[in-house]
C-alpha positions as CSV (number, residue, x, y, z in Angstrom):
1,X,-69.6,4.8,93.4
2,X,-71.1,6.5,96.5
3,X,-74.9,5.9,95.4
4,X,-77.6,7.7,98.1
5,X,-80.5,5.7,99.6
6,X,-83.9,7.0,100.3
7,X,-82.3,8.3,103.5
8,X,-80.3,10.6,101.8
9,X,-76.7,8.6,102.9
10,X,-74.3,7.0,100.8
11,X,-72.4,3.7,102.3
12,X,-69.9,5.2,103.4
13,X,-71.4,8.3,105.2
14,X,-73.6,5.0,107.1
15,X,-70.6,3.5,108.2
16,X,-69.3,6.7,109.6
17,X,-72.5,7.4,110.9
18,X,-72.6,3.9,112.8
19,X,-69.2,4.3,113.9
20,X,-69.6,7.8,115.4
21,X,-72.4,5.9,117.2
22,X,-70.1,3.2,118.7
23,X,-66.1,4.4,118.6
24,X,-65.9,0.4,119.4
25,X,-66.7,-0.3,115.5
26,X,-63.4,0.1,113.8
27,X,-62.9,-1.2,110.2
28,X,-61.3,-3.9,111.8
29,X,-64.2,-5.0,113.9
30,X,-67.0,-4.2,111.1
31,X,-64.1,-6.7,109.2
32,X,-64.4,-9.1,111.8
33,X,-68.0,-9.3,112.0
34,X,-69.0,-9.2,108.2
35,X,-66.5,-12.0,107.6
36,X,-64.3,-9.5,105.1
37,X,-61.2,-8.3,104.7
38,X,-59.9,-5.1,106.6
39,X,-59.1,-3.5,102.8
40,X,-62.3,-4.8,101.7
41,X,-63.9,-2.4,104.3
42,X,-61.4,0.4,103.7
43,X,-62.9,0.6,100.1
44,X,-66.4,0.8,101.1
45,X,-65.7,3.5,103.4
46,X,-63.8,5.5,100.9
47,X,-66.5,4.7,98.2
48,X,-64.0,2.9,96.2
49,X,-66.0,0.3,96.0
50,X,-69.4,-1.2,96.3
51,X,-69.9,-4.4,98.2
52,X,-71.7,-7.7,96.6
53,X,-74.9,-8.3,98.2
54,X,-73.7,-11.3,99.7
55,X,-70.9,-8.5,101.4
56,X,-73.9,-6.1,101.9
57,X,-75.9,-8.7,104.2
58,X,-73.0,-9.4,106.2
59,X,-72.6,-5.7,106.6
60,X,-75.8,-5.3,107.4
61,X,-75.6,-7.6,110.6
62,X,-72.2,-6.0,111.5
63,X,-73.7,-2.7,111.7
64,X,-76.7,-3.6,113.0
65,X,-78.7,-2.0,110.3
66,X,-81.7,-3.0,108.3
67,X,-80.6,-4.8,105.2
68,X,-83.4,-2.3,103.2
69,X,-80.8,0.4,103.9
70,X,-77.2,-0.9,104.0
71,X,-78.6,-2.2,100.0
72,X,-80.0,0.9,99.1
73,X,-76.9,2.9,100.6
74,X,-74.6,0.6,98.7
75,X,-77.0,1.2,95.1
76,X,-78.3,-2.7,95.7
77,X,-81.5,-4.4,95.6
78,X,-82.1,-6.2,98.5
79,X,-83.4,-9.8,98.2
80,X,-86.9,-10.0,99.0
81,X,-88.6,-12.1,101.3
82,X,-89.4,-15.6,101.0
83,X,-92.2,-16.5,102.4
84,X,-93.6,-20.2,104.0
85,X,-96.3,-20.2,101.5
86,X,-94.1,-18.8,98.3
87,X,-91.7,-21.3,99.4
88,X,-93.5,-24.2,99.5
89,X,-95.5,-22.9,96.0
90,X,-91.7,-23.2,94.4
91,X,-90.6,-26.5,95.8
92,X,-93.9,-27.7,94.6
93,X,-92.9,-26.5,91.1
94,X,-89.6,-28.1,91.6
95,X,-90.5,-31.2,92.5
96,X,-92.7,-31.7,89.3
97,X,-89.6,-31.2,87.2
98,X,-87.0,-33.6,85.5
99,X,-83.9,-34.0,87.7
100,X,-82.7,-32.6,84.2
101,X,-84.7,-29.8,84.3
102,X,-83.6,-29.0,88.0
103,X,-80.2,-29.1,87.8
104,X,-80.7,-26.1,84.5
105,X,-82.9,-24.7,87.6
106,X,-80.7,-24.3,90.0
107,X,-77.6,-23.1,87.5
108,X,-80.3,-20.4,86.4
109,X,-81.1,-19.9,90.4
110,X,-76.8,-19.8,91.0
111,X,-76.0,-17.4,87.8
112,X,-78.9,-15.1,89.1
113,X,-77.2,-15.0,92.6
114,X,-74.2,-14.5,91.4
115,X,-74.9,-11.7,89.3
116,X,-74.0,-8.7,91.9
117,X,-70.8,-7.2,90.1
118,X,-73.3,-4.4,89.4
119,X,-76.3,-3.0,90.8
120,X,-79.5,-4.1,89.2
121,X,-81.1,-1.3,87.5
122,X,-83.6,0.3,89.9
């Protein structure tokens, strides 16, 4: 479970790293700012476990990290951007559709989402 990023640091040797950086940054506090569970950031520490990505951007913004990182530490692609003008070209696209054909849409969009119980291959 301890996949490296381009940095050459598994998840867990970042949060250790981050933590050396501020003693203040307990497992309890990264907890508390992620949202989580103190066992759920036990397990990532101890490479038990790898974090969804919805747990890896939330870990991201505890740490303070960039998201590129905390993903690629954790063996996760991270979401890519959206911009104004690739947003607007999708809603456009939406909006031509059946309110049939949306609602398959957005199950497609939420089973895609949802898919983070492993890392998507690289």
């Amino acid at each position: 479970m301890n996949t490296v990023d381009e940095s050459g640091e598994t998840l867990p040797q970042l949060i250790r790293r981050v933590q050396e950086q501020d003693p203040s940054l307990t497992q309890s506090e990264i907890a508390r700012r992620a949202g989580v569970s103190v066992s759920a950031v036990n397990t990532w520490v101890n490479g038990e476990r790898v974090p969804s990505r919805r747990s890896c951007d939330k870990l991201a913004d505890a740490l303070g990290e960039p998201r590129e990182r905390v993903f690629a530490a954790a063996g996760r692609r991270a979401p890519g951007p959206l911009t104004p003008d690739a947003e607007e070209r999708v809603l456009e696209l939406y909006r031509r559709l059946t309110a049939e054909e949306q609602r398959l849409i957005e199950r497609q969009l939420a089973a895609l989402a949802a898919a983070d119980q492993h890392p998507w291959p690289a």
